[in-house]
Backbone as CSV, one residue per row, in Angstrom:
resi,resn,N_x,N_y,N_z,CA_x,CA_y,CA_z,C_x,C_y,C_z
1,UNK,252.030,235.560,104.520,252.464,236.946,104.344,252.317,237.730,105.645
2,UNK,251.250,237.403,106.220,250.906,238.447,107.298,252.245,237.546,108.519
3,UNK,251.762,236.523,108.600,253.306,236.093,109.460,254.248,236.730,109.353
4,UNK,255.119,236.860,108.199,256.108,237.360,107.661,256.380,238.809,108.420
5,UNK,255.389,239.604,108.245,254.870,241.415,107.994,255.185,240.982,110.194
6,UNK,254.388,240.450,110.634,254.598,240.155,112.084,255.887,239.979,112.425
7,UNK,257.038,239.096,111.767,258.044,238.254,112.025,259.031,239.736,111.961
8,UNK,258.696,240.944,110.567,259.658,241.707,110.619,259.548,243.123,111.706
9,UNK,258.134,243.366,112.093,257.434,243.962,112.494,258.437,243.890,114.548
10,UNK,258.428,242.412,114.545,259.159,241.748,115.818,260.595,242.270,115.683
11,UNK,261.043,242.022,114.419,262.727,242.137,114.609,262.645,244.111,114.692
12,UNK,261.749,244.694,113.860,262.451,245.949,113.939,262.454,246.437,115.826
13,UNK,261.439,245.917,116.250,261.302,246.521,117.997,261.893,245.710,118.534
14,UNK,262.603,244.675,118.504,263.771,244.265,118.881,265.130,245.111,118.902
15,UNK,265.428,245.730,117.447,266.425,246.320,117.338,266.344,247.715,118.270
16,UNK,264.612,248.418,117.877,264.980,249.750,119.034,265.120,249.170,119.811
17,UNK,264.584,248.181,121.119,264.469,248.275,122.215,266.403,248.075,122.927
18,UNK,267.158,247.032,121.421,268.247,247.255,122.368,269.094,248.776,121.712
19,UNK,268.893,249.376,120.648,269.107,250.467,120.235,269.103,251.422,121.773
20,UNK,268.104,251.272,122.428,267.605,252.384,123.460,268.797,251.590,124.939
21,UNK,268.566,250.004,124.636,269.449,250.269,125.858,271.163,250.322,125.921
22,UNK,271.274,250.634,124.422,272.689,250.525,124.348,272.944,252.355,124.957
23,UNK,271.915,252.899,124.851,271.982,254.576,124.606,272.194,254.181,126.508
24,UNK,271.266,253.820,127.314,270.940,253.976,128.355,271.901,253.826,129.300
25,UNK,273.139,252.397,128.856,274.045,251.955,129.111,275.237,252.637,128.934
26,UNK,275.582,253.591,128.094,276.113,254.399,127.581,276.110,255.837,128.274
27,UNK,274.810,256.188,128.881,274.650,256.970,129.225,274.944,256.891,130.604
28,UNK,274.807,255.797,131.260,274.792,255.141,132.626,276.507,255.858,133.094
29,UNK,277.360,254.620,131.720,278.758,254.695,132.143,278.856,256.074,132.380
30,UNK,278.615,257.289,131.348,279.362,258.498,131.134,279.126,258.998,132.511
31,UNK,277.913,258.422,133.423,277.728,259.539,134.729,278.168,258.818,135.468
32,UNK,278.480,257.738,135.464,279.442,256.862,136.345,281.085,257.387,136.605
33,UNK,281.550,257.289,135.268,282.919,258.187,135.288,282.863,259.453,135.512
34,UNK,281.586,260.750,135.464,281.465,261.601,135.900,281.840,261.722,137.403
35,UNK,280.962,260.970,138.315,280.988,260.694,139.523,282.150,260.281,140.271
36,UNK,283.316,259.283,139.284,284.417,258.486,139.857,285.243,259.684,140.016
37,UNK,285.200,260.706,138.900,286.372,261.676,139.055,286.182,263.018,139.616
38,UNK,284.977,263.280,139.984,284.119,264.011,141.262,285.350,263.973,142.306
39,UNK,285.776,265.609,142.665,286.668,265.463,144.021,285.904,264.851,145.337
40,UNK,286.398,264.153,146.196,285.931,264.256,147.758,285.938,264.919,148.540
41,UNK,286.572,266.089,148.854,287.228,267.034,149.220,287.978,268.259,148.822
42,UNK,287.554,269.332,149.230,288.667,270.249,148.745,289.355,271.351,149.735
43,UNK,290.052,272.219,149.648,290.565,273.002,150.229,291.752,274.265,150.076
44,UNK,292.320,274.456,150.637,293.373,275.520,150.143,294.827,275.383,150.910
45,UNK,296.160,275.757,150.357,297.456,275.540,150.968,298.036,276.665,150.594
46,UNK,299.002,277.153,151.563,299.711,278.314,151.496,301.316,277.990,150.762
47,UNK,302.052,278.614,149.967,303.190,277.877,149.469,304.141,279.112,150.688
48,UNK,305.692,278.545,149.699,306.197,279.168,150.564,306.698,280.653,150.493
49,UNK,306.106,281.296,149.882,305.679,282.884,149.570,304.619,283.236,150.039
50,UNK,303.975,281.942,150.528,302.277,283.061,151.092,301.380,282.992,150.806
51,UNK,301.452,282.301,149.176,300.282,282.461,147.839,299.021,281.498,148.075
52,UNK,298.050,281.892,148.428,297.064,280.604,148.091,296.717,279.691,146.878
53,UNK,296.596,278.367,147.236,296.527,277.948,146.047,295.024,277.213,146.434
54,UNK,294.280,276.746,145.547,292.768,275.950,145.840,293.508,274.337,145.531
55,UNK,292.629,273.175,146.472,292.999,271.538,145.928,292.011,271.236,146.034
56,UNK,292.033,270.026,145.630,290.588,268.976,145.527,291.347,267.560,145.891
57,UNK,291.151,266.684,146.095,291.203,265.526,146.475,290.030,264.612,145.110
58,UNK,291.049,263.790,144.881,290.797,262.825,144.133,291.757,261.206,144.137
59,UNK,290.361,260.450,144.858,291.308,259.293,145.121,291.892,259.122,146.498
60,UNK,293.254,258.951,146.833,293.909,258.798,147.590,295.354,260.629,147.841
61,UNK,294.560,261.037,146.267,295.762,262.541,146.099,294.777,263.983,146.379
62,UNK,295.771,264.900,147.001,295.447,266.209,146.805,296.056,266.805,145.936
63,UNK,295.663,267.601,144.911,296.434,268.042,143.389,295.829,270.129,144.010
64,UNK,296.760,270.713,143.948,296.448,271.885,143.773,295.928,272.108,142.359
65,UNK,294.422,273.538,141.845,293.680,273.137,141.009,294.109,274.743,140.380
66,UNK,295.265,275.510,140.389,296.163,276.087,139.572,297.704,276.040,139.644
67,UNK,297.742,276.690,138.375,299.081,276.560,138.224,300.411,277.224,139.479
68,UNK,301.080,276.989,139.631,302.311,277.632,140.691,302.329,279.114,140.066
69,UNK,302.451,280.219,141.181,302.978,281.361,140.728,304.127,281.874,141.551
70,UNK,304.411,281.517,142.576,305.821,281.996,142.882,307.071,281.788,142.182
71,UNK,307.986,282.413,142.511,309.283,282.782,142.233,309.378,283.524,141.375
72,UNK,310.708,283.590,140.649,310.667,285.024,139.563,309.881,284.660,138.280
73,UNK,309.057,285.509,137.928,308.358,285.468,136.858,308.997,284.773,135.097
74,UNK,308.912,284.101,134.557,309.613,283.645,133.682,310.182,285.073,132.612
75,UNK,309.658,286.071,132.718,309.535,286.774,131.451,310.291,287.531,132.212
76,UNK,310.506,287.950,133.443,311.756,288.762,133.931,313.022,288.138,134.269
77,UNK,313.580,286.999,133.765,314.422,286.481,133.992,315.514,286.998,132.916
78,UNK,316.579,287.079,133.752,317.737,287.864,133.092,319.233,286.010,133.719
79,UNK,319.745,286.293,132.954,321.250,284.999,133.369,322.486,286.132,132.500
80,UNK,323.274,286.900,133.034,324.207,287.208,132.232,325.409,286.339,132.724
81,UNK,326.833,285.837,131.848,326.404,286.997,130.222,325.517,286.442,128.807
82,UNK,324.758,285.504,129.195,324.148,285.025,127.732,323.124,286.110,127.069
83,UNK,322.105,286.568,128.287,321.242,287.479,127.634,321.359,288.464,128.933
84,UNK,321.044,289.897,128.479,320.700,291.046,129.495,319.599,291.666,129.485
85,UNK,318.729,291.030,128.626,316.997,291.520,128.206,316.806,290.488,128.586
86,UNK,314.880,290.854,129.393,314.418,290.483,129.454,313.857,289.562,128.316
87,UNK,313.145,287.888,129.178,312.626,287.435,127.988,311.516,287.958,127.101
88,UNK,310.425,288.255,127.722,309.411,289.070,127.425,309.252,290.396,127.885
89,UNK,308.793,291.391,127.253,308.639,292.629,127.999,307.333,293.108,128.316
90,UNK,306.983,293.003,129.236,305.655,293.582,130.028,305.947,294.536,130.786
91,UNK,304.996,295.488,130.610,305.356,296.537,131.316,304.405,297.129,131.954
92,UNK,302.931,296.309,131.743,301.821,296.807,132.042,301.701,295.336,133.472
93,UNK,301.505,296.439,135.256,301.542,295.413,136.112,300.026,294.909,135.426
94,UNK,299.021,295.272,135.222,297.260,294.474,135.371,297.658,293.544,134.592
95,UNK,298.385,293.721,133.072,298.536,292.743,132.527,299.056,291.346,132.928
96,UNK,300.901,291.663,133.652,301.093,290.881,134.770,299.775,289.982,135.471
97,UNK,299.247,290.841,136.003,298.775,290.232,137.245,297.458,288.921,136.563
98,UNK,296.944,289.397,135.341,296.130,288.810,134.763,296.560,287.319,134.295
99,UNK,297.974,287.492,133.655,298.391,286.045,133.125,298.707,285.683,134.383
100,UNK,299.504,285.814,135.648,299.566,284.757,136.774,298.322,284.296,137.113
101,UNK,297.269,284.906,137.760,296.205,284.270,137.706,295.465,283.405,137.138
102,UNK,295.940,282.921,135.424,295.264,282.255,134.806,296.443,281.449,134.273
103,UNK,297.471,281.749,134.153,297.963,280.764,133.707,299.150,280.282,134.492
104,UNK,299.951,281.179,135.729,300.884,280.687,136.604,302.590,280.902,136.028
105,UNK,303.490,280.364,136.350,304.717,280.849,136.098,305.188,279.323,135.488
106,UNK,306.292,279.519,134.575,306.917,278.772,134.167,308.290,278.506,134.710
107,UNK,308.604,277.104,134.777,309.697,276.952,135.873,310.816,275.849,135.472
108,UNK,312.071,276.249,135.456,312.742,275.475,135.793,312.831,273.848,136.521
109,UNK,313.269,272.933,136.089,313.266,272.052,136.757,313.481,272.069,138.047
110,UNK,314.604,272.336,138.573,315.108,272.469,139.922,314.207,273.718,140.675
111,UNK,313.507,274.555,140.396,312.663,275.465,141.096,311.509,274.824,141.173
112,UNK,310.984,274.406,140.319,309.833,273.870,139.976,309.644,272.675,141.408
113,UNK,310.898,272.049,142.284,310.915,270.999,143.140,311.105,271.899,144.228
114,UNK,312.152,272.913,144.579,312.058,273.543,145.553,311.302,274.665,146.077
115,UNK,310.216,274.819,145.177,309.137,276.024,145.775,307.864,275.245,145.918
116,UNK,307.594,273.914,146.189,306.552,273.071,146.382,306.212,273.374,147.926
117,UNK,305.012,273.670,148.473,303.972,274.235,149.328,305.014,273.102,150.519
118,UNK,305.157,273.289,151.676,305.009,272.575,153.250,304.575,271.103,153.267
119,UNK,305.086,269.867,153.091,304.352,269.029,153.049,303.320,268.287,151.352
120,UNK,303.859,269.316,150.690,303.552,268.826,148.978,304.991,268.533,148.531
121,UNK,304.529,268.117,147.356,305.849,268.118,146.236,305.358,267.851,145.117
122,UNK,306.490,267.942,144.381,306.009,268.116,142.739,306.032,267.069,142.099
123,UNK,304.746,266.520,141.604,304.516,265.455,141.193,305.686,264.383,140.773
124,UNK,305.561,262.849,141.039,306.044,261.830,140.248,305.647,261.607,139.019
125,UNK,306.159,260.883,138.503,305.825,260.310,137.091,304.301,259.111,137.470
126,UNK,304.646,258.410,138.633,303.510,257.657,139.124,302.534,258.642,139.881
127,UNK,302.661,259.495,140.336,301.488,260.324,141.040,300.679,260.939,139.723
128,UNK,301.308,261.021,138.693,300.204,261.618,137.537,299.666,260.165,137.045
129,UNK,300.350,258.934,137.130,300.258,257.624,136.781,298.228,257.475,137.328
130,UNK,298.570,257.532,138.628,297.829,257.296,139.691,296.562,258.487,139.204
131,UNK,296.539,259.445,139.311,295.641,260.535,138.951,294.658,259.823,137.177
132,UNK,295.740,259.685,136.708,295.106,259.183,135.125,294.217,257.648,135.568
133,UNK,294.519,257.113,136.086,294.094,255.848,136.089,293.002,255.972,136.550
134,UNK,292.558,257.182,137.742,291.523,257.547,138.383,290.727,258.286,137.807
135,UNK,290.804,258.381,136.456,290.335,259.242,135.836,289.808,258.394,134.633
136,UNK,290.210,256.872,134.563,289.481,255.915,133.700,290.477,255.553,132.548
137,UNK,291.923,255.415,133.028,293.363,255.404,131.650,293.120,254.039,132.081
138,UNK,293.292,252.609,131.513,293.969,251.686,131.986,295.554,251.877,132.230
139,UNK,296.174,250.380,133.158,297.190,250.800,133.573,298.462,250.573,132.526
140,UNK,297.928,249.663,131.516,298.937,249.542,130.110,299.043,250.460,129.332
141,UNK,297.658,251.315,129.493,298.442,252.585,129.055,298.796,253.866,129.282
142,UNK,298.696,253.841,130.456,299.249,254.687,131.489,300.659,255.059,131.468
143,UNK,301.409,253.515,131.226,302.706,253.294,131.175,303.080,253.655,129.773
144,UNK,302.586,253.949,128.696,303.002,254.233,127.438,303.917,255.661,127.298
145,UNK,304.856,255.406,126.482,305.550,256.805,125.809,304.138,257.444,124.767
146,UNK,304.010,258.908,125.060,303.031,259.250,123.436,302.046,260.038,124.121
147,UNK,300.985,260.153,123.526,299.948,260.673,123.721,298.702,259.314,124.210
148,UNK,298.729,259.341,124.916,297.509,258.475,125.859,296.370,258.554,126.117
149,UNK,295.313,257.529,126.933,293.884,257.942,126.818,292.974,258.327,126.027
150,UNK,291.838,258.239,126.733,290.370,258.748,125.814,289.403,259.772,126.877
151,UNK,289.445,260.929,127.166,288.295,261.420,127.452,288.824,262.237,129.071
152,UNK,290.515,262.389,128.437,291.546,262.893,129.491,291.480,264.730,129.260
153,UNK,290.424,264.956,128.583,289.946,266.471,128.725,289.373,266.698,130.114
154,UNK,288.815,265.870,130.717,288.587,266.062,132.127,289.674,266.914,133.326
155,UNK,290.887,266.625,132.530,291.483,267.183,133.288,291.694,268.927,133.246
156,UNK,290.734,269.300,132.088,291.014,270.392,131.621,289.158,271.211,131.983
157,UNK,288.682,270.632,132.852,287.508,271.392,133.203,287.595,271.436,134.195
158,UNK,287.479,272.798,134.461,286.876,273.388,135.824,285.683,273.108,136.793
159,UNK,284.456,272.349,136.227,283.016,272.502,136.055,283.062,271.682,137.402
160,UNK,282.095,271.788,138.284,281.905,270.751,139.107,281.799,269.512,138.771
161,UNK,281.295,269.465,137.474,281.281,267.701,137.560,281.631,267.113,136.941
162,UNK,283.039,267.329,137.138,283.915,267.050,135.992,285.689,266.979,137.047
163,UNK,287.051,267.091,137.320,287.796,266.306,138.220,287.589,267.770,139.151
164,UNK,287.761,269.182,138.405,287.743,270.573,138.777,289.382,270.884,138.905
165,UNK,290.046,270.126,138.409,291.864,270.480,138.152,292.331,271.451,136.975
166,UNK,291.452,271.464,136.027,291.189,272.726,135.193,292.602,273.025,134.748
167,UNK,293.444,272.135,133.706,294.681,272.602,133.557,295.062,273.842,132.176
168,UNK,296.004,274.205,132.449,296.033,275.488,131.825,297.402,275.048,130.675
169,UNK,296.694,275.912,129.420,297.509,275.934,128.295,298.340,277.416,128.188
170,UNK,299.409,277.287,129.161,300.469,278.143,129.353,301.323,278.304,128.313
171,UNK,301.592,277.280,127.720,302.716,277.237,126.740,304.245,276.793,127.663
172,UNK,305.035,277.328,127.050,306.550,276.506,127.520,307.654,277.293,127.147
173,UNK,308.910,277.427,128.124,310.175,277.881,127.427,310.962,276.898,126.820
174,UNK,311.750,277.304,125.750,312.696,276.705,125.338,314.144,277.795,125.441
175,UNK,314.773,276.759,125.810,316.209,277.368,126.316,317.003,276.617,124.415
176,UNK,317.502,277.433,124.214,318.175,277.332,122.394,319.549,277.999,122.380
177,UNK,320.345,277.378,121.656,321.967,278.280,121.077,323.053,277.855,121.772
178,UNK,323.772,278.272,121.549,325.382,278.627,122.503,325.665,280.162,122.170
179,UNK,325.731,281.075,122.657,325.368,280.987,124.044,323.857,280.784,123.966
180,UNK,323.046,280.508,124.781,321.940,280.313,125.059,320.911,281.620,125.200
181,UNK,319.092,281.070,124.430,318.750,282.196,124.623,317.634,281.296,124.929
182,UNK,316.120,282.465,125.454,314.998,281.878,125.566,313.922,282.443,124.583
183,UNK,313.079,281.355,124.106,312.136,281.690,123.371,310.623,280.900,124.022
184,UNK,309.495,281.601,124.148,308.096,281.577,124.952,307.295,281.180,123.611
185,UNK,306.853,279.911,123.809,306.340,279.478,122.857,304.623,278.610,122.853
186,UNK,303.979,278.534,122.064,303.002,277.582,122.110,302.045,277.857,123.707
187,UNK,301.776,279.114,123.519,300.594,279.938,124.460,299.214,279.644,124.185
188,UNK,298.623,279.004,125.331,297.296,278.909,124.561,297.046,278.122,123.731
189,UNK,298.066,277.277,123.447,297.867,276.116,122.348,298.222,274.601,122.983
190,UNK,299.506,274.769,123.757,299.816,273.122,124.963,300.282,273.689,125.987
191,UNK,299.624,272.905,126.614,300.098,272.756,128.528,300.754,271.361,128.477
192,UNK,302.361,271.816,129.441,303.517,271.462,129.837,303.707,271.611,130.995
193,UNK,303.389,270.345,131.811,303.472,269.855,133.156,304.498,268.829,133.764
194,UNK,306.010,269.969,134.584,306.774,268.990,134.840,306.337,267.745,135.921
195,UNK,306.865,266.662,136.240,306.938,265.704,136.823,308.381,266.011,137.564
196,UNK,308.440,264.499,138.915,310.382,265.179,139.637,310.517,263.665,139.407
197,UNK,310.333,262.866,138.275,311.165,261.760,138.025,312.312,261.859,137.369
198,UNK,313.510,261.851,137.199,314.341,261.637,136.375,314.206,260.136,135.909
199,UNK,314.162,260.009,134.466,314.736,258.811,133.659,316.137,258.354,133.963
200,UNK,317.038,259.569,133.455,318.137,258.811,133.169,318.811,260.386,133.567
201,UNK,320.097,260.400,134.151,320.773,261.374,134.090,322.400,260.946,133.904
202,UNK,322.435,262.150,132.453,323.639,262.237,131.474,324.367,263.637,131.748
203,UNK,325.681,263.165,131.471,326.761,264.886,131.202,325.892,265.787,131.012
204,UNK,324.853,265.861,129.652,324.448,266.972,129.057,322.954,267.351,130.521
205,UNK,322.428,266.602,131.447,321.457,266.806,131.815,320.733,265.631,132.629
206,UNK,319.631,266.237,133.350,318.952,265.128,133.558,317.698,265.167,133.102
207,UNK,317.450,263.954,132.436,316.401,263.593,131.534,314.809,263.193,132.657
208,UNK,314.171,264.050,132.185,312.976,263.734,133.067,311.250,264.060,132.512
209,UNK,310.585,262.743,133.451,309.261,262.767,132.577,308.529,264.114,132.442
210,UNK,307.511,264.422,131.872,307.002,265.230,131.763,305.164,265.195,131.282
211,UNK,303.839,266.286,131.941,302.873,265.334,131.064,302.581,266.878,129.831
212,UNK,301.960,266.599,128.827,301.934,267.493,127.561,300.337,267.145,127.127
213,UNK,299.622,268.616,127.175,298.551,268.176,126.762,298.038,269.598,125.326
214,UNK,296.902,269.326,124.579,296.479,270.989,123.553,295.225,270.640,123.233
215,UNK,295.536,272.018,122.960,293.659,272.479,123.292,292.828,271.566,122.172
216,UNK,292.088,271.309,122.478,290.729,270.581,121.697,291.076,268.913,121.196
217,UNK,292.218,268.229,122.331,292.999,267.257,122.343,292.058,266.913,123.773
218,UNK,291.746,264.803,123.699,291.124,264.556,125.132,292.153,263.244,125.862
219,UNK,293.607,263.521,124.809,294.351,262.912,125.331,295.589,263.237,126.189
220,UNK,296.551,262.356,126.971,297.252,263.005,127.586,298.611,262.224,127.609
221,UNK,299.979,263.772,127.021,300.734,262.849,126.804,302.177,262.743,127.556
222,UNK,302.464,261.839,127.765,303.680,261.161,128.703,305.176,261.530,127.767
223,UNK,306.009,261.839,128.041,307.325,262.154,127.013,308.285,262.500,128.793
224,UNK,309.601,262.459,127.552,310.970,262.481,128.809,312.186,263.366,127.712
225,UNK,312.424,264.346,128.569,312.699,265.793,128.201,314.030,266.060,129.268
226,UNK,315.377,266.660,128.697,316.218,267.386,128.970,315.877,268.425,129.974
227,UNK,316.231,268.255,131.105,315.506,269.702,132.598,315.827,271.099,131.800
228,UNK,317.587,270.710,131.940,317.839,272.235,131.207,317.691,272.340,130.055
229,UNK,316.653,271.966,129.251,316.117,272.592,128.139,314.745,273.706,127.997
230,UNK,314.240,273.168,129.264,312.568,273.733,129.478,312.424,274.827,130.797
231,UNK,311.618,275.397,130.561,310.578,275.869,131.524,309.345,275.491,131.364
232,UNK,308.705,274.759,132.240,307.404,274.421,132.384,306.132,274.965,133.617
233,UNK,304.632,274.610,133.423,304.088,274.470,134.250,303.936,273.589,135.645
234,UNK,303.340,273.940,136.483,303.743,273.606,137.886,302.000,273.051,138.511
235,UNK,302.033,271.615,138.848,300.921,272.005,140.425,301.555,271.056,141.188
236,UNK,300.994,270.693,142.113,302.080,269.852,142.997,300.767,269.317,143.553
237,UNK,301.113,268.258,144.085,300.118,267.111,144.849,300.526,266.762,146.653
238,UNK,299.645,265.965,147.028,300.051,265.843,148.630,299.395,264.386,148.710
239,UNK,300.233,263.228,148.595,299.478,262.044,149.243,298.841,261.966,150.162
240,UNK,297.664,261.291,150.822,297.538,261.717,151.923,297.463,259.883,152.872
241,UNK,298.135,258.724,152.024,298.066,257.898,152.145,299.253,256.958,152.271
C-alpha cells in the first residue's frame, strides 16, 4: 500500500513538474515572438505634401506606422454629374483635424500609388506577404484567400513591444449605383488596407489584392477587390534590401 501511495505520490509531481514546464516553454515562445517583431529601427519620411509620417523597420522593410493623409480628404470629394454633395459633411475643422490624425484618408486605388513618399511605394501583395511571415504566419498560409493567422493583432498595437505599426480601423468607401454614389461605412469596426498588386485586370476594372482586418479579430485577411469599387486605407513601405 504504502508503495502504491509513493508510486502515485511520484506520478502526481511528475505531472506538475512538466505542467510548469509546458507554462515556461510557452512563456519562453510568447517573448520570443515578442522580440522577433520588435522594430530595429525607426524614423520619419516626408511625403509629397510635406506631411510627416513615423516608420519602424521590421525585418528587411520600413512600413510607415500611420495611416496616409494627403490628398483630398475622402468626405470632401465631389465627381459631377453623379453627385454634387459632399460625401460626408463636416464642418467642424478640430473635428477634421482629429480623424486625420488617427485614422488618415481614404483612397482611391490609383491615388493611393501616386501619393507614396520619395523612394516608398504602396505596398505589394508580397511586401505584406513578407511583413506577416515576420510576424510568425507560415508561408502556406500567407498565400491563402480568407482570413489568416493567429496572433496577427500585433499588427494593431502601438506598444513598444509589440511590431508598433498600430493599424487603424478607418472603415472603407463603397462606390454603389448607376449613376454612382458613395457610402462611408464600417468605422471603427474594419481596417482596409490597399496593396498595388493587380490580380487580374477586366473591362469592368482592375482587380486587386487587398489586406482586411476588425476589431477584437487576431487574424488577418487577404481578399481581391474591384479598384473602382473602394476607397481604402494607406501606409506604404520602403525595402531597404
Amino acid at each position: 500500500m504504502k508503495n502504491q501511495l509513493n508510486k502515485r505520490m511520484n506520478y502526481f509531481y511528475c505531472l506538475m513538474i512538466c505542467s510548469c514546464l509546458v507554462s515556461f516553454v510557452a512563456s519562453c515562445k510568447k517573448e520570443d515572438k515578442i522580440s522577433e517583431v520588435s522594430p530595429v529601427v525607426s524614423g520619419t519620411v516626408a511625403d509629397k505634401e510635406g506631411i510627416l509620417y513615423d516608420w519602424v523597420q521590421i525585418g528587411d522593410q520600413q512600413w510607415t506606422t500611420v495611416n496616409a493623409r494627403s490628398g483630398t480628404p475622402f468626405f470632401r470629394l465631389l465627381e459631377p454629374p453623379y453627385f454634387t454633395s459632399r460625401l460626408i459633411s463636416v464642418g467642424d475643422t478640430l473635428e477634421v483635424k482629429r480623424f486625420y490624425n488617427e485614422y488618415g484618408n481614404l483612397y482611391a486605388f490609383e491615388d493611393a500609388l501616386a501619393l507614396a513618399p520619395e523612394g516608398w511605394h504602396l505596398p505589394t501583395d508580397e511586401d505584406w506577404m513578407i511583413l506577416e511571415r515576420n510576424l510568425g504566419m507560415s508561408d502556406t498560409e500567407a498565400q491563402r484567400i480568407g482570413w489568416r493567422g493567429q496572433h496577427m493583432d500585433e499588427l494593431l498595437l502601438p506598444s513598444e513591444s509589440a511590431s508598433q505599426l498600430g493599424l487603424k480601423m478607418g472603415g472603407l468607401v463603397l462606390k454603389k449605383g448607376r449613376p454612382f454614389w458613395l457610402s462611408y461605412t464600417y468605422f471603427k469596426d474594419y481596417g482596409y488596407y490597399w496593396t498595388s498588386t493587380v490580380e487580374e485586370e477586366t473591362p469592368s476594372g482592375k482587380h486587386v489584392y487587398f489586406r482586411k482586418l476588425v476589431v477584437g479579430g487576431d487574424q488577418i485577411g487577404r481578399y481581391v477587390t474591384n479598384s473602382n469599387e473602394l476607397f481604402m486605407s494607406v501606409r506604404y513601405v520602403k525595402n531597404i534590401k
